[in-house]
PyMOL Python script that loads the backbone (N, CA, C, O; Angstrom):
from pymol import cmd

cmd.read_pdbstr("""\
ATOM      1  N   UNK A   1      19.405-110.367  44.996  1.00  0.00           N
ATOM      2  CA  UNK A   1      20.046-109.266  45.676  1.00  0.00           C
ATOM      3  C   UNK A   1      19.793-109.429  47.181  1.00  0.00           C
ATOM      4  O   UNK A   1      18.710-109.715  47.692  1.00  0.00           O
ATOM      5  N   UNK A   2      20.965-109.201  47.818  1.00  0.00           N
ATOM      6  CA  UNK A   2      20.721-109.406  49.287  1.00  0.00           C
ATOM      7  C   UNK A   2      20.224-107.960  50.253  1.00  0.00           C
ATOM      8  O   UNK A   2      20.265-106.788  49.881  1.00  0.00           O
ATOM      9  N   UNK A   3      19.743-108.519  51.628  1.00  0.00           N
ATOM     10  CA  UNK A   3      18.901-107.590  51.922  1.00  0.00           C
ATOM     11  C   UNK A   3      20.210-105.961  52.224  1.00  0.00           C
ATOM     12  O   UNK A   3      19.977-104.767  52.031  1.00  0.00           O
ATOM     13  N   UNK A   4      21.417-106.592  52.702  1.00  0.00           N
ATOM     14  CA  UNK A   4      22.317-105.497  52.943  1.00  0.00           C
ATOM     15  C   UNK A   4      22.755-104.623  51.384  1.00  0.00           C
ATOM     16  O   UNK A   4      23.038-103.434  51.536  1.00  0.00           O
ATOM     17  N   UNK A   5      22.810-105.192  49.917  1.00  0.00           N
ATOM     18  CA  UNK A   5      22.895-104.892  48.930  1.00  0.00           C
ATOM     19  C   UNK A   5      21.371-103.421  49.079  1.00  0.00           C
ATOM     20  O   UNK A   5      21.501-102.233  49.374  1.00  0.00           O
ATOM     21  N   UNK A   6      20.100-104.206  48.733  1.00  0.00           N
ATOM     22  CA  UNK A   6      18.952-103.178  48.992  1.00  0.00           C
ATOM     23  C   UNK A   6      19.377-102.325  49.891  1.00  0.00           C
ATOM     24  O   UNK A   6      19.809-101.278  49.409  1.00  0.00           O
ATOM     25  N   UNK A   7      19.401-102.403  50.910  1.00  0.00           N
ATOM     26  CA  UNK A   7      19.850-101.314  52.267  1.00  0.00           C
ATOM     27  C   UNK A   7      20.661-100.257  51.456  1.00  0.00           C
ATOM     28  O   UNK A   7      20.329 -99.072  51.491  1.00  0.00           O
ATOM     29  N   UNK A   8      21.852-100.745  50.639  1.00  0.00           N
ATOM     30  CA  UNK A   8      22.806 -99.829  50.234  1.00  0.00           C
ATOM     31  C   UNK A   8      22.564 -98.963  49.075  1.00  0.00           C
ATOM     32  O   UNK A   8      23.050 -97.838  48.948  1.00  0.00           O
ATOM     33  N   UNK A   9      21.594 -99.689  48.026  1.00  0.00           N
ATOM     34  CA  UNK A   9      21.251 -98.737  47.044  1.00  0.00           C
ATOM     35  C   UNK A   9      20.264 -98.193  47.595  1.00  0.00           C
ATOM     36  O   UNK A   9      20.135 -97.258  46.805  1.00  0.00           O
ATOM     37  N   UNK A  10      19.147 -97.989  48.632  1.00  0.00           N
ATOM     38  CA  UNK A  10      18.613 -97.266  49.374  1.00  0.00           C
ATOM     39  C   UNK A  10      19.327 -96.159  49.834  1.00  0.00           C
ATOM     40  O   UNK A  10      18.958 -95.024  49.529  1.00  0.00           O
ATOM     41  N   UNK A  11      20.371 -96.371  50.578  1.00  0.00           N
ATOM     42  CA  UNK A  11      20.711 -95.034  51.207  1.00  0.00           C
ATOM     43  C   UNK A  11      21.698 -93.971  50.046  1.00  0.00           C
ATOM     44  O   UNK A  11      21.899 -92.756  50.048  1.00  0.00           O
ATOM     45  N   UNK A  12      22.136 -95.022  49.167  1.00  0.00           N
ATOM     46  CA  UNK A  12      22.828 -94.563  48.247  1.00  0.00           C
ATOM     47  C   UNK A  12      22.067 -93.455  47.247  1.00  0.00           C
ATOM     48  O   UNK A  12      22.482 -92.357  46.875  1.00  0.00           O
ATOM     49  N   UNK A  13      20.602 -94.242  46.895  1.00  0.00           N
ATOM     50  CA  UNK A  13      19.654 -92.998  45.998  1.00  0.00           C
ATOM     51  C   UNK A  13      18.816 -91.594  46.857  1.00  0.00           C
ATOM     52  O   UNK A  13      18.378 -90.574  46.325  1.00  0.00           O
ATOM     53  N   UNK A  14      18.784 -92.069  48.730  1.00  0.00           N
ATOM     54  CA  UNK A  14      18.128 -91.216  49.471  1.00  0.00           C
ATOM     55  C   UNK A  14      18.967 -90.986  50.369  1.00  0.00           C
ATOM     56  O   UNK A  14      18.532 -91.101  51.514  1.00  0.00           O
ATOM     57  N   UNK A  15      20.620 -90.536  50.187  1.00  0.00           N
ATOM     58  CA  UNK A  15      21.235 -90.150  51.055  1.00  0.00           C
ATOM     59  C   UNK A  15      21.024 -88.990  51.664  1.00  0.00           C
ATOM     60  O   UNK A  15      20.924 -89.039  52.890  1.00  0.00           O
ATOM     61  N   UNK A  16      20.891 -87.546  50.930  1.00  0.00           N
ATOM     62  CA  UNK A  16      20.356 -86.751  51.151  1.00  0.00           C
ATOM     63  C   UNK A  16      19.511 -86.386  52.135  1.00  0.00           C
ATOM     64  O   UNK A  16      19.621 -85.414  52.882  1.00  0.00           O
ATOM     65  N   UNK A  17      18.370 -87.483  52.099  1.00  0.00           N
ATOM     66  CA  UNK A  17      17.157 -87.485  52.823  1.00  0.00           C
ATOM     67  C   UNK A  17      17.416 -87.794  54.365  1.00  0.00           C
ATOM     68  O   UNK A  17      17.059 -87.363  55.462  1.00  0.00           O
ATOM     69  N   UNK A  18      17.979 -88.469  54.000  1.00  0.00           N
ATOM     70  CA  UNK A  18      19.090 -89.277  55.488  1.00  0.00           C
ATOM     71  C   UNK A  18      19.710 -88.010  56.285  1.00  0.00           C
ATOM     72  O   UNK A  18      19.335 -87.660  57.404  1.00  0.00           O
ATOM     73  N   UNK A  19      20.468 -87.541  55.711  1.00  0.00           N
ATOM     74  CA  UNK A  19      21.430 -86.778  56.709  1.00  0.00           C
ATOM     75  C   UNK A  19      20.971 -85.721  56.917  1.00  0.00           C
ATOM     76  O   UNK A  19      21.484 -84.965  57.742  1.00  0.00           O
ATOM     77  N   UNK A  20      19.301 -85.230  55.841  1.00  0.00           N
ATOM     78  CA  UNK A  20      18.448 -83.751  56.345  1.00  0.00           C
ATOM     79  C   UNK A  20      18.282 -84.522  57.620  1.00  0.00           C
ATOM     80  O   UNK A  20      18.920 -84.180  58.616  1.00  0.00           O
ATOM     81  N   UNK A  21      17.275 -85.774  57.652  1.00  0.00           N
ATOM     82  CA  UNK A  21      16.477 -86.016  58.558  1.00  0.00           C
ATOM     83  C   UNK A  21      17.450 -86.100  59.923  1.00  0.00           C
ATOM     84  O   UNK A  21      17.138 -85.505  60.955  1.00  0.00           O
ATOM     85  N   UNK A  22      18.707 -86.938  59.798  1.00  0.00           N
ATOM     86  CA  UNK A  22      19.856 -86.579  60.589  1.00  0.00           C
ATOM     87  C   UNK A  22      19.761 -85.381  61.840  1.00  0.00           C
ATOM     88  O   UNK A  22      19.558 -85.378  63.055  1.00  0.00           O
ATOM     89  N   UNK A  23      20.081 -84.210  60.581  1.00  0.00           N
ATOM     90  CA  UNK A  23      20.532 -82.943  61.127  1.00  0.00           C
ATOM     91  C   UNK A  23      19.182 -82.331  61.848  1.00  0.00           C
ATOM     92  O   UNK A  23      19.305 -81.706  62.901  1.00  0.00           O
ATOM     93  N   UNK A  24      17.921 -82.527  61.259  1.00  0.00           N
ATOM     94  CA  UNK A  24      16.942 -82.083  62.106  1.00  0.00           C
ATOM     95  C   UNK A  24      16.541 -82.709  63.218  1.00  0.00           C
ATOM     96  O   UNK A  24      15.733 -82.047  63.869  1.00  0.00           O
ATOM     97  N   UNK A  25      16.889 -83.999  63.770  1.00  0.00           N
ATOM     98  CA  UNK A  25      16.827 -84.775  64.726  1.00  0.00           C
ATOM     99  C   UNK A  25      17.797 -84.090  65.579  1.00  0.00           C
ATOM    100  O   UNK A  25      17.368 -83.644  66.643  1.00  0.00           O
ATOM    101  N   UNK A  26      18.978 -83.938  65.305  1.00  0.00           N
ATOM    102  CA  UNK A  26      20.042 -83.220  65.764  1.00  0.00           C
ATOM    103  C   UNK A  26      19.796 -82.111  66.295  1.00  0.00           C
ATOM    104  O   UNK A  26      20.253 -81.913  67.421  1.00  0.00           O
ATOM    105  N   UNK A  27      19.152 -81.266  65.761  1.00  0.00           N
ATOM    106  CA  UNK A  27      18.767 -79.618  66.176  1.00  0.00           C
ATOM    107  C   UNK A  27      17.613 -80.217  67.310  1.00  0.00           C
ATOM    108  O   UNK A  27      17.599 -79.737  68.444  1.00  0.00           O
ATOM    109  N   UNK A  28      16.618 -81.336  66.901  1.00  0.00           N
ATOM    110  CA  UNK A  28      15.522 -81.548  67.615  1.00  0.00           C
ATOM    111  C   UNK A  28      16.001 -81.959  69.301  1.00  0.00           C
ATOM    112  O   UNK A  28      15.139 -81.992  70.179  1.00  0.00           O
ATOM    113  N   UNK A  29      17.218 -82.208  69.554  1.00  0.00           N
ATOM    114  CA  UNK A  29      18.061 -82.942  70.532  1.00  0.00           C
ATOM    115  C   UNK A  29      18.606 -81.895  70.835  1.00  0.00           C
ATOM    116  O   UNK A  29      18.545 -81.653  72.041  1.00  0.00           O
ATOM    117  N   UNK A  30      19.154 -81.118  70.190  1.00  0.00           N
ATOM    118  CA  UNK A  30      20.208 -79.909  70.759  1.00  0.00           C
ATOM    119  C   UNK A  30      18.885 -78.992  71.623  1.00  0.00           C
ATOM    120  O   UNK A  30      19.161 -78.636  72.768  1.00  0.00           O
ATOM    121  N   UNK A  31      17.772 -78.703  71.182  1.00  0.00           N
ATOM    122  CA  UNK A  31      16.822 -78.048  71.576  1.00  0.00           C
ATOM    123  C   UNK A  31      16.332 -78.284  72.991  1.00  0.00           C
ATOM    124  O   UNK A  31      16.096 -77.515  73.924  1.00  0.00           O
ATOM    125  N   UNK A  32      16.237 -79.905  72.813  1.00  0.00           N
ATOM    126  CA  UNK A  32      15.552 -80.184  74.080  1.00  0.00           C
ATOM    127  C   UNK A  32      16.448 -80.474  75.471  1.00  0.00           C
ATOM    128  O   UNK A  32      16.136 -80.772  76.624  1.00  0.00           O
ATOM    129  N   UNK A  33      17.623 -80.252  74.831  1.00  0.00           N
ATOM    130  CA  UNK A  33      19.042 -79.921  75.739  1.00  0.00           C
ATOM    131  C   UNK A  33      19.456 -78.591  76.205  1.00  0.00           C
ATOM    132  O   UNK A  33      20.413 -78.325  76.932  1.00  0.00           O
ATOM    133  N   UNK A  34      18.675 -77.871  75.730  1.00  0.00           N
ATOM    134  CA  UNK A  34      19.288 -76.259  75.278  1.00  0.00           C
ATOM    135  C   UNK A  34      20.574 -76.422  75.276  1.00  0.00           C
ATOM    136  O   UNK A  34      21.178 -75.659  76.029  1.00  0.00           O
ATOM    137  N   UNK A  35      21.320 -77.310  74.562  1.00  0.00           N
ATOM    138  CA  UNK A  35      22.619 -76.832  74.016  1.00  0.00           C
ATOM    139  C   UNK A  35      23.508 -77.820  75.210  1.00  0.00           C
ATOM    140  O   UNK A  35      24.559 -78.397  74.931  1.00  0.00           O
ATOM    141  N   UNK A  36      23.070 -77.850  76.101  1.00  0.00           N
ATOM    142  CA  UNK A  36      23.769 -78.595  77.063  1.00  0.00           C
ATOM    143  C   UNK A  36      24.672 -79.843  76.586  1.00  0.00           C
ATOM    144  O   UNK A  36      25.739 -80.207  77.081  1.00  0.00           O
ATOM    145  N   UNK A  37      24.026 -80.363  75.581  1.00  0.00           N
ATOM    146  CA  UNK A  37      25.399 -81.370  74.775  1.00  0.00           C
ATOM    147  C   UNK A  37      25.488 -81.424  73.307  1.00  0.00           C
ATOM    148  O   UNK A  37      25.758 -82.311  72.497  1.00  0.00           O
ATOM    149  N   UNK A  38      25.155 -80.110  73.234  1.00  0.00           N
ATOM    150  CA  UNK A  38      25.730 -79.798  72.133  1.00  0.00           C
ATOM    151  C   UNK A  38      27.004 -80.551  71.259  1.00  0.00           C
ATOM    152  O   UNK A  38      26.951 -81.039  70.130  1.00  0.00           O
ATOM    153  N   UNK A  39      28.111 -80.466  72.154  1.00  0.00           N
ATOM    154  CA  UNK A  39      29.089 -81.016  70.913  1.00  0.00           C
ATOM    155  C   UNK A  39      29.046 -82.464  70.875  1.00  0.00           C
ATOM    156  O   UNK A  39      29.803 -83.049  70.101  1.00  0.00           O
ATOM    157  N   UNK A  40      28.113 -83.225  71.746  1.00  0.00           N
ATOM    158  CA  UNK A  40      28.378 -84.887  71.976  1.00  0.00           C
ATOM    159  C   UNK A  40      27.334 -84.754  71.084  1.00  0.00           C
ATOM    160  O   UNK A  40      27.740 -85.728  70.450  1.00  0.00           O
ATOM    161  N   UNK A  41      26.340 -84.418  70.458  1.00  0.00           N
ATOM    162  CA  UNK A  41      25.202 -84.222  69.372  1.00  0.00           C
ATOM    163  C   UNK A  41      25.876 -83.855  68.159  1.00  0.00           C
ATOM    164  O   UNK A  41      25.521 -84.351  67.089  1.00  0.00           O
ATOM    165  N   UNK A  42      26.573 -83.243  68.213  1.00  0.00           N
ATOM    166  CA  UNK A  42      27.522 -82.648  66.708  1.00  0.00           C
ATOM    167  C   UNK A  42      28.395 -83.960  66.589  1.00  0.00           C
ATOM    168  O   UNK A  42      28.579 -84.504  65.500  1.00  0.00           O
ATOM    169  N   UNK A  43      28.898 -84.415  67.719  1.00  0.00           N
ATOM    170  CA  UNK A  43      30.118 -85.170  67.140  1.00  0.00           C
ATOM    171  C   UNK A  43      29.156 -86.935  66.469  1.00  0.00           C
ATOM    172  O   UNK A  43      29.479 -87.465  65.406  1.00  0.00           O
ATOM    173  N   UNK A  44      28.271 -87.381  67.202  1.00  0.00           N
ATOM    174  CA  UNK A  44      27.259 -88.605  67.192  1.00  0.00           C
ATOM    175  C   UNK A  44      26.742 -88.036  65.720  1.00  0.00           C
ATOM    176  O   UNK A  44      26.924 -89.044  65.037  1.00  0.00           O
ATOM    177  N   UNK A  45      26.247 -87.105  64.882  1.00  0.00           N
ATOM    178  CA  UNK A  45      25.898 -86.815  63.974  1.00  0.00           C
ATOM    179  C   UNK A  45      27.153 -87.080  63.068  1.00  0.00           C
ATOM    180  O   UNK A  45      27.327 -88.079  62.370  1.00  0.00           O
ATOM    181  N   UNK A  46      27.841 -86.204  63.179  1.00  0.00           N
ATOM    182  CA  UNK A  46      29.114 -86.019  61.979  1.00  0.00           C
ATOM    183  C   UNK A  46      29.249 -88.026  61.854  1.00  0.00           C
ATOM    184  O   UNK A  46      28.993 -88.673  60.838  1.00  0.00           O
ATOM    185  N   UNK A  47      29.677 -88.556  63.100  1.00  0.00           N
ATOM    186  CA  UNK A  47      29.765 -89.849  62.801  1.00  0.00           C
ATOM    187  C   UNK A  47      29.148 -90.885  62.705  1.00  0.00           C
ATOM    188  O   UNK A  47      29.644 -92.003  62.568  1.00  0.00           O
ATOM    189  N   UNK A  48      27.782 -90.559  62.779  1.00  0.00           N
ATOM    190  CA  UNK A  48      26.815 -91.302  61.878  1.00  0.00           C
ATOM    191  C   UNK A  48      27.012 -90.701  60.461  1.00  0.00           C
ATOM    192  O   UNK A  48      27.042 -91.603  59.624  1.00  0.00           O
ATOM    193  N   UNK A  49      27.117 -89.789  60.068  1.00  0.00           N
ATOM    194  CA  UNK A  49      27.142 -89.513  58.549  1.00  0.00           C
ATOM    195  C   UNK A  49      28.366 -90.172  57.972  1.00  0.00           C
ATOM    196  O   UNK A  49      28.282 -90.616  56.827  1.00  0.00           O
ATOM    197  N   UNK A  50      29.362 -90.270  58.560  1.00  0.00           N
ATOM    198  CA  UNK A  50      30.704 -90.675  57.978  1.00  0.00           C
ATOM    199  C   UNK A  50      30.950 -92.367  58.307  1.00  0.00           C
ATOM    200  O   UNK A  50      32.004 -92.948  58.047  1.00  0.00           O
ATOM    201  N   UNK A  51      29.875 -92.945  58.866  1.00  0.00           N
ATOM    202  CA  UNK A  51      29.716 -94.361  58.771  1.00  0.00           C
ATOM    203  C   UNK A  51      28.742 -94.662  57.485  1.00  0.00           C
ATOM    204  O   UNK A  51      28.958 -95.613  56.734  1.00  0.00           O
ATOM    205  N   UNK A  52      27.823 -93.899  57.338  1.00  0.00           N
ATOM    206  CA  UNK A  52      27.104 -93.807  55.869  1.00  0.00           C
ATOM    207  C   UNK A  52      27.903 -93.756  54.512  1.00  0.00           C
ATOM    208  O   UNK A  52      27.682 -94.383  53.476  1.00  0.00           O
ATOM    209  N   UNK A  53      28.816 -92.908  54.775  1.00  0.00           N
ATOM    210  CA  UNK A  53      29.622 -92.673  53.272  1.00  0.00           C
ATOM    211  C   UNK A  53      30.486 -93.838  53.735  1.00  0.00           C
ATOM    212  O   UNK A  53      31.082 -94.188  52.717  1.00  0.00           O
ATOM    213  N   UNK A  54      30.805 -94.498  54.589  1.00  0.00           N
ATOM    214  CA  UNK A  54      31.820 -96.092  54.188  1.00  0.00           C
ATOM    215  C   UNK A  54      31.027 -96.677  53.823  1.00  0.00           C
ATOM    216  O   UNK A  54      31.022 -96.994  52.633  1.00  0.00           O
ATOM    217  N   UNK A  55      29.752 -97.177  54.898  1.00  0.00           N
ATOM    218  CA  UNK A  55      28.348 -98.056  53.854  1.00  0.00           C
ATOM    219  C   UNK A  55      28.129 -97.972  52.285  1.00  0.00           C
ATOM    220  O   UNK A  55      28.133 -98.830  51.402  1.00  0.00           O
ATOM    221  N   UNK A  56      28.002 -97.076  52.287  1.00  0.00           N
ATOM    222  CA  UNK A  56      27.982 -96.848  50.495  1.00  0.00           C
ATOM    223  C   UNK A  56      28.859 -96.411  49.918  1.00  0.00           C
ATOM    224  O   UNK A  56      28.555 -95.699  48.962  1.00  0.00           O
ATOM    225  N   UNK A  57      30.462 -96.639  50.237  1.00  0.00           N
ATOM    226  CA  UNK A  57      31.183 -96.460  49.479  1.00  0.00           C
ATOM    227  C   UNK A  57      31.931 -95.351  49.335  1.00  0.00           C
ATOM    228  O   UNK A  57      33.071 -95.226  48.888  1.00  0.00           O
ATOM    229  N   UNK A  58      30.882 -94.257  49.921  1.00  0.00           N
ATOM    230  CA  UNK A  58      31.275 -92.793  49.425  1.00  0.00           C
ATOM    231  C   UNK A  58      30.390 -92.534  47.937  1.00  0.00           C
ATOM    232  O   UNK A  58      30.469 -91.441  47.375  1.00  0.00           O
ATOM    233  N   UNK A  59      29.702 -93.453  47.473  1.00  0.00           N
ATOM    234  CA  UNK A  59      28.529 -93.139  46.386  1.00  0.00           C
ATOM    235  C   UNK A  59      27.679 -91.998  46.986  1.00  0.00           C
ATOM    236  O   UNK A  59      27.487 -91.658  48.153  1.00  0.00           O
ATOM    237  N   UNK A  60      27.179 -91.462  45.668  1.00  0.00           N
ATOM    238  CA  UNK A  60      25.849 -90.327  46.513  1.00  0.00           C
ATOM    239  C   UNK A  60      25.269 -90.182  45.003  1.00  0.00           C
ATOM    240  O   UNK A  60      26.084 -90.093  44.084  1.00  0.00           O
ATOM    241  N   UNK A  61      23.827 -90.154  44.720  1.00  0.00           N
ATOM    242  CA  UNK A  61      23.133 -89.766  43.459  1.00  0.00           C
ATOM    243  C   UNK A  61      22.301 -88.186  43.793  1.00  0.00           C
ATOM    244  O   UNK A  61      21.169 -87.760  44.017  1.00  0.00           O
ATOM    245  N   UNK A  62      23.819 -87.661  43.638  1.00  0.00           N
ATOM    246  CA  UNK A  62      23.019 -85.842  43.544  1.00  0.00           C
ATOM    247  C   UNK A  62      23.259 -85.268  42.534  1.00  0.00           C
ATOM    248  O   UNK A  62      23.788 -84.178  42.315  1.00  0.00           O
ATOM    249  N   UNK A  63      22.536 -86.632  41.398  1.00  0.00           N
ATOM    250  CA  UNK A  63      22.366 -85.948  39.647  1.00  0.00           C
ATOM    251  C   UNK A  63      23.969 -86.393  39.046  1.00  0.00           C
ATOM    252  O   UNK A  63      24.189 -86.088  37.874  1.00  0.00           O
ATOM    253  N   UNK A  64      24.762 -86.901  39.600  1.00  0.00           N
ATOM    254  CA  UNK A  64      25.813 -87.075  39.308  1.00  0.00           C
ATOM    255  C   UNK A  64      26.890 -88.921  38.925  1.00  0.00           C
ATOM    256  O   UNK A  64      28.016 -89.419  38.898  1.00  0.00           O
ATOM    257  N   UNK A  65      25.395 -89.205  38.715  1.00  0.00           N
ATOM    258  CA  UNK A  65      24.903 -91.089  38.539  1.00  0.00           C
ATOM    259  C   UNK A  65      25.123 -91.607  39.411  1.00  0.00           C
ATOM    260  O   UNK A  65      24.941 -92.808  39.213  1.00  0.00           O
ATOM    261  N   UNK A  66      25.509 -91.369  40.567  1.00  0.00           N
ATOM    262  CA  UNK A  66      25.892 -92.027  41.953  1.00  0.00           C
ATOM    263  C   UNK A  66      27.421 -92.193  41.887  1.00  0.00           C
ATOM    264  O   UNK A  66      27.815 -93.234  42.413  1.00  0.00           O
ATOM    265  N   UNK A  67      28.344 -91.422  41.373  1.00  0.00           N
ATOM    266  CA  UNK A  67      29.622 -91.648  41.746  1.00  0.00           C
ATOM    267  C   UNK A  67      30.474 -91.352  42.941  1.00  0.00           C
ATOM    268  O   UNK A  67      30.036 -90.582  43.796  1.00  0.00           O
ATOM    269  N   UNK A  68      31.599 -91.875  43.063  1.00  0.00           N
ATOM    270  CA  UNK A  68      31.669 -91.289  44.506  1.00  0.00           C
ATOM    271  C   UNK A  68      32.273 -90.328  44.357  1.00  0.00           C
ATOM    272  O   UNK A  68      32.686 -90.040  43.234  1.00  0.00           O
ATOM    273  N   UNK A  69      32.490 -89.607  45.336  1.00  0.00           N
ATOM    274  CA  UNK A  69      33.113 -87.935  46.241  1.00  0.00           C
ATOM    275  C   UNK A  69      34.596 -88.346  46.531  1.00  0.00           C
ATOM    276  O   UNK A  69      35.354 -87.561  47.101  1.00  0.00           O
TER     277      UNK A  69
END
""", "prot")
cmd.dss("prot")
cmd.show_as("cartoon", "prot")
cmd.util.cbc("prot")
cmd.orient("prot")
């Protein structure tokens, strides 16, 4: 199995974990901005998450065997 294969069933079984840790980085940035770039923080988030669901396919294992959305 190649190392980008691992990478993918990684984010694929801890996606979740990913896009909490994401969004609290996000708030952690919006904070220390007070809001000042706010939407360039919303938009860099949303599209890191939506480069994740092409990485994996659109798979996600939330009890649902990892099928996709």
């Amino acid at each position: 199995m190649s190392f980008m294969d691992r990478l993918k069933d990684k984010l694929v079984q801890n996606r979740d974990k990913v896009e909490t840790g994401m969004d609290k980085a996000a708030s952690a940035a919006d904070s220390a901005t007070k809001g000042k770039h706010r939407g360039r923080i919303e938009t860099g988030t949303r599209k890191a998450k939506e480069a994740i669901g092409r990485f994996t396919n659109g798979h996600r294992r939330d009890g649902d065997g990892g099928a996709p959305r």
